[in-house]
Steps between C-alpha positions, in 0.01 A plus 500: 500500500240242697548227698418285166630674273871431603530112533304509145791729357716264652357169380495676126882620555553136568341352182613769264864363693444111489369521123797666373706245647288257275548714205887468562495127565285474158724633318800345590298207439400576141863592428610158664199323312609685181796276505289157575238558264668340207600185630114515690322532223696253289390251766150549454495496167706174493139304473430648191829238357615713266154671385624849575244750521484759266480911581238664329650882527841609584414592844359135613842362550629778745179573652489094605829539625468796686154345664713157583766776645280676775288153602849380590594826673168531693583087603867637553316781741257303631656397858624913535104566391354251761740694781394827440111372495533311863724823614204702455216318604668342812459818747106356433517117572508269770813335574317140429390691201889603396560144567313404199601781293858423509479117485188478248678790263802345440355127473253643253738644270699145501217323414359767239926459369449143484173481330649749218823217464276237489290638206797598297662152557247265452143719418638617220734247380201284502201703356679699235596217278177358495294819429745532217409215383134507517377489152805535321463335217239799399628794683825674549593614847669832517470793772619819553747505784268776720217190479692237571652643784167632607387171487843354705431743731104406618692143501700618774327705678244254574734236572633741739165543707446132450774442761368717726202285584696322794522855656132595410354199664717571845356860494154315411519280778622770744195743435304178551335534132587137435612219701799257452228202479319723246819529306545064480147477428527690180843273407329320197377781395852679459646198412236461170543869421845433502489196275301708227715764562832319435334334215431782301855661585635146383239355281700186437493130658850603633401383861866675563435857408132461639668466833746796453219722516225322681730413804663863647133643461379137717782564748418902534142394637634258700743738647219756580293217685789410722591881555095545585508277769746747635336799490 
């Protein structure tokens, strides 16, 4: 065996031993989420007040379920996951490098967790209604549980990488790509965007619910300028 061909034997050995640890940590986590994704899923379908959806075969209902099920048990997973990544890419970075790895990781999935909460709390509570409502004097809303929760899903997955925009703009302003003064020059910029934005989640005069939305994305960005001047 070469010189080469040993420490890339090794290096696979490792991987074929850090991904079955994620495959056991998955599925504990599915069986765990199998018990959650009841009360989850009545949660997000709460919005729909009292609408349920329907299931258009007699596999839609379990195969939702089951889907709700392993999201929760990759989430569940998800800090044993982010171990066994940094364990085997660490003999290759810098210890400044590590430094960021194990901070930024963690703080990442927090804020990704947070964005999720915040759409399922007040995204959701605030835009399903309305849609519902939207011409309903001439059309009947109904979905399929699979599209709705196709649809819930998008919803919180891009609230989720909303919140990571204090986080992008450090790593921005780090690699010198943009600079904190470039950041509060664009401010009224954001801050329309998120006016329109928040308007068409909450198309009402509500000045209330306008802020519920408009305000955590206004505070993100002004989170990421402060952390930019840091970098």
């Amino acid at each position: 065996m070469d010189e080469l061909g040993m420490p890339l034997l090794q290096h696979l050995e490792e991987l074929r031993q850090r991904l079955i640890r994620v495959v056991i940590a998955v599925t504990v986590g599915v069986i765990a989420g199998m018990a959650a994704a009841e009360p989850v899923l009545k949660v997000l379908i709460a919005p729909l007040e009292g609408n349920l959806p329907q299931a258009l075969s007699p596999t839609e209902g379990p195969a939702v379920y089951f889907k709700v099920a392993v999201v929760i048990g990759v989430v569940i997973a998800m800090p044993v996951i982010m171990y066994q990544i940094f364990q085997f890419v660490a003999p290759g970075l810098e210890s400044n490098e590590k430094r960021y790895v194990l901070v930024g990781a963690p703080v990442a999935s927090l804020c990704f967790a947070l964005g999720v909460a915040f759409a399922a709390t007040v995204l959701l509570p605030a835009a399903i209604p309305f849609l519902n409502g939207f011409l309903g004097d001439i059309v009947e809303h109904r979905y399929s549980i699979d599209y709705y929760m196709s649809f819930v899903s998008n919803i919180l997955l891009w609230a989720g990488l909303v919140f990571e925009t204090p986080l992008v703009m450090f790593f921005l302003a780090k690699l010198g790509v943009v600079t904190p003064q470039g950041f509060a020059q664009a401010r009224r910029i954001v801050i329309v965007g998120a006016a329109v934005g928040a308007a068409i989640i909450t198309p009402t005069v509500d000045p209330v619910n306008m802020m519920l939305v408009m305000g955590p994305f206004l505070l993100l960005y002004e989170l990421g300028i402060l952390l930019a001047r840091f970098a």
